[in-house]
Structures are given as C-alpha cells and as structure tokens.
C-alpha positions in Angstrom: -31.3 10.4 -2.3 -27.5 10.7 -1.6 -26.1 8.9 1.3 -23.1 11.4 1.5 -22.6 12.3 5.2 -19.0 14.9 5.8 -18.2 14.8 9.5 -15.7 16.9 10.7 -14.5 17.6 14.7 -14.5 20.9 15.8 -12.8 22.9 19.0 -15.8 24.7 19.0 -14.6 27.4 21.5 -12.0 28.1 19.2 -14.6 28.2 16.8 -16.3 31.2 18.0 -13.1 32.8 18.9 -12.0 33.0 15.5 -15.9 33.0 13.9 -15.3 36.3 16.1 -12.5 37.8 14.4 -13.4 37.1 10.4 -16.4 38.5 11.4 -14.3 41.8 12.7 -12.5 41.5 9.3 -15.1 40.9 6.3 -16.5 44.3 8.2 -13.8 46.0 8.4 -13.5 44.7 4.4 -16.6 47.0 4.1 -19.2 43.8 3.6 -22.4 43.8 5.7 -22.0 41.0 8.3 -25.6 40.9 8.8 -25.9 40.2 4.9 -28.3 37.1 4.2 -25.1 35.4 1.5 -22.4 36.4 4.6 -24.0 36.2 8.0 -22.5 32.6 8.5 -19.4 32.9 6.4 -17.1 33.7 9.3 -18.3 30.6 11.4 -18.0 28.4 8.3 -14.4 29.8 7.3 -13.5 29.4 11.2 -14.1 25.7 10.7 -12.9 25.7 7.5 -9.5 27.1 8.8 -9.7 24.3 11.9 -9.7 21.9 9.4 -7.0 22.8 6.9 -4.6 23.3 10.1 -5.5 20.3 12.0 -2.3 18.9 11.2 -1.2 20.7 14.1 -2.9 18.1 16.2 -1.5 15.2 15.0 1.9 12.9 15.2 3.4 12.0 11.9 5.9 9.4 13.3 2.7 7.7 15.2 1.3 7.4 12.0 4.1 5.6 10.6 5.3 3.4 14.0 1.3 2.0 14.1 1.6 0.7 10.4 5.3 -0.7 10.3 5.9 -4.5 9.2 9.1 -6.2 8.8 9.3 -7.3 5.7 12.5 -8.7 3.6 12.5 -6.5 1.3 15.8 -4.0 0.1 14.1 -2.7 -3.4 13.1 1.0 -4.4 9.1 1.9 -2.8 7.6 4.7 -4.8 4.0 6.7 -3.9 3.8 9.4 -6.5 1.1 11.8 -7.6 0.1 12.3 -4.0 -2.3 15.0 -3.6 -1.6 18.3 -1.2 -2.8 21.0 0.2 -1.4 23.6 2.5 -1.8 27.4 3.2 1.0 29.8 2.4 2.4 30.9 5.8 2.9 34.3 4.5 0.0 35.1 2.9 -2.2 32.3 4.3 -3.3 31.8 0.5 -3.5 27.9 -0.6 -0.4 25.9 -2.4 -2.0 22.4 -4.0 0.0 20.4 -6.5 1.9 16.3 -5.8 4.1 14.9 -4.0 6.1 11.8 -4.9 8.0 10.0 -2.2 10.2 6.9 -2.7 12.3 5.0 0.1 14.3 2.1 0.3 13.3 -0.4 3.0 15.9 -2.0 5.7 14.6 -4.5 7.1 11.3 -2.4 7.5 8.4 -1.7 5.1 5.0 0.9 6.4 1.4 0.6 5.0 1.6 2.4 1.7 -1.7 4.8 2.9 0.5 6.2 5.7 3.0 7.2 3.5 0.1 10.1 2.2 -1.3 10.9 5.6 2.2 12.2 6.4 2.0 14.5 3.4 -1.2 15.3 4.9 -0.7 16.1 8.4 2.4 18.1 7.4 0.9 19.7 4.7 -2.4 21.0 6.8 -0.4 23.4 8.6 0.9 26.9 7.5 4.0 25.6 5.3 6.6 27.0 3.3 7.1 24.1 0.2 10.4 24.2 1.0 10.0 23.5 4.6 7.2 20.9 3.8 9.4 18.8 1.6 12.3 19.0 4.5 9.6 17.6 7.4 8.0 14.7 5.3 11.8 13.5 4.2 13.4 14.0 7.6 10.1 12.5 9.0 10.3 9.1 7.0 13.9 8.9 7.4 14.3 9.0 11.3 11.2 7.1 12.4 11.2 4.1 9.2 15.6 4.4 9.1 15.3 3.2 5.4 18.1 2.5 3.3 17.3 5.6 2.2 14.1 8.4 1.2 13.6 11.0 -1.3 10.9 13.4 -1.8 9.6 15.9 -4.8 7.1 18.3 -4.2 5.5 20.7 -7.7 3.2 22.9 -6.4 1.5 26.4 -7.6 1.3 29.2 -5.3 -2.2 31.4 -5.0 -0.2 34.3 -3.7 1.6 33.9 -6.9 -0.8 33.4 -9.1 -3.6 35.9 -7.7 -1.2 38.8 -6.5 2.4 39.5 -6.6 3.9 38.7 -9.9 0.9 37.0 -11.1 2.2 34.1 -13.4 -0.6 31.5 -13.3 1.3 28.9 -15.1 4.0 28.7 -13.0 4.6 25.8 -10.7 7.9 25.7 -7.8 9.5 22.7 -7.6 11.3 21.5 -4.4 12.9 17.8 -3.2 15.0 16.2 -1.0 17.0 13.1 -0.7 18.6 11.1 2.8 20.6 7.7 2.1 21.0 5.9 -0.7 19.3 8.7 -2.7 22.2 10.6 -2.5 23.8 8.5 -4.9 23.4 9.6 -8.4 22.2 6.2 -9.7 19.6 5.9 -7.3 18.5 9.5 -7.7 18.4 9.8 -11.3 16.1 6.2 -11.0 14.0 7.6 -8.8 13.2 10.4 -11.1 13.3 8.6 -14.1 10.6 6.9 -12.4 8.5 9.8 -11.2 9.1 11.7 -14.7 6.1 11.4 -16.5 4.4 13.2 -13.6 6.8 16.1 -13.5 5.1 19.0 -15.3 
C-alpha cells in the first residue's frame, strides 16, 4: 500500500469561481458537462490552475533573505539543469525546459535549494521566457548583491509546438548576465560550464 499523500492549499472560493467558468467553457466547446469522464474536470483544472499560478502568492527575495549565510567565499556558484514550468501568458499553454543559474558570492552565499524555488515562484505565474529569465537575474542580483549572476533559460513552447508554426523540436533560448558576468572570461566560463546541458 503506497504511503503517497499530495497536499495542496486551495482559495476555495476562488475555486468555484473559476470551477464556474471552465465549466461555461468546455460547454460552450460543445462537451457535455454533465458527462460521467468531465463533470469534475472544471473543479480539478480550477485547482490545477491555482496551483501552477501560485507564484503569485509568494516573495522571491524572502526566499533568499531567510537562507542567506556569510560565508568567505569569492568563487563561481553554479545550479544548472533546474527544472521549470510556466504557462504561456498568451496562450496560457505550458513552457517546461532548465534553467542554469550561476553567481559570484561577496561576502554572501544562500542555501543552494532557494536558488530553485526562485525559478519556481517566478516561473508559476503567466511568463514570457524572456521576462522570466529578466525577474530570476534581477531577483538574485538586488536582494544577494553578488559579485555578479547569470542566468540561461532553454525551454519549448506548447503554443509552438501544438499550434502556430508547429516545430516540435524547437527549443528558445534566453539568458542574462549582471556583474562580473559581463566580462567575457567569466561569461564564456560560465557557459563552458553549463555546456553539456545546452541542447
């Protein structure tokens, strides 16, 4: 018997609000609501869109300031291969792909987990890649103040790959660099570093 329990907090008066309206939709789709297989589809995609949004709800930087240790250390930090998922703000389809973030401590070093929640609280949130690259970097840089921080986002696009041009194999890369990073030695480390990861 598995012990597997998934817990997951709900504003539940937003949930029936928006259980409300996919219900109004997958009818207007031309599906019977009443349907054994769909009557509790649009409560379970209103929690389901609570959840991949709750980053809306949460403070990055408090992430980072409640895991922060001083720490003489001045060497390149890398996390790479960081899993991510967001929804499309245009299409509110899914983007997944990695993230690989790197800084350069002064005088300052954060739990390497929090580094990842940040991709995560930004990333659960309708995001444009390019956007979601900008708020991690700019994110780490002004609450940490690192020598420097760099960030690389590959990522394919549903509303690429299901619509639109449909071109499954193609994947957007975006990144950005604050500091130190700047530098081309430092950069061309970093990706050096990162480089067997990069499709």
């Amino acid at each position: 018997m598995s012990n597997y329990k998934f817990f997951e907090e709900h504003n539940y008066k937003a949930v029936q609000s928006i259980k409300n309206k996919y219900a109004a939709i997958i009818s207007e789709l031309g599906e019977d609501v009443t349907r054994d297989g769909i009557i509790k589809t649009p409560e379970r995609a209103s929690k389901a869109l609570q959840f991949l949004t709750q980053g809306y709800d949460q403070d990055p930087a408090a992430i980072l300031k409640g895991a922060m240790f001083e720490e003489d250390y001045h060497d390149m930090v890398i996390i790479k291969s960081i899993e991510l998922y967001s929804l499309c703000e245009h299409h509110m389809l899914p983007f997944f792909g990695k993230a690989h973030v790197g800084y350069i401590p002064d005088g300052r070093i954060v739990g390497l987990s929090k580094i990842p929640r940040v991709v995560d609280v930004f990333s659960r949130r309708l995001q444009v890649q390019e956007r979601l690259t900008h708020d991690i970097l700019e994110c780490i840089n002004n609450t940490l103040q690192p020598k420097g921080v760099a960030v690389v986002i590959e990522a394919n696009h549903m509303c690429m790959m299901m619509r639109g041009v449909q071109k499954q194999n193609s994947v957007t890369t975006t990144s950005g660099f604050r500091g130190q990073f700047e530098k081309t030695e430092t950069r061309n480390e970093f990706l050096k570093l990162i480089s067997p990861d990069l499709s």
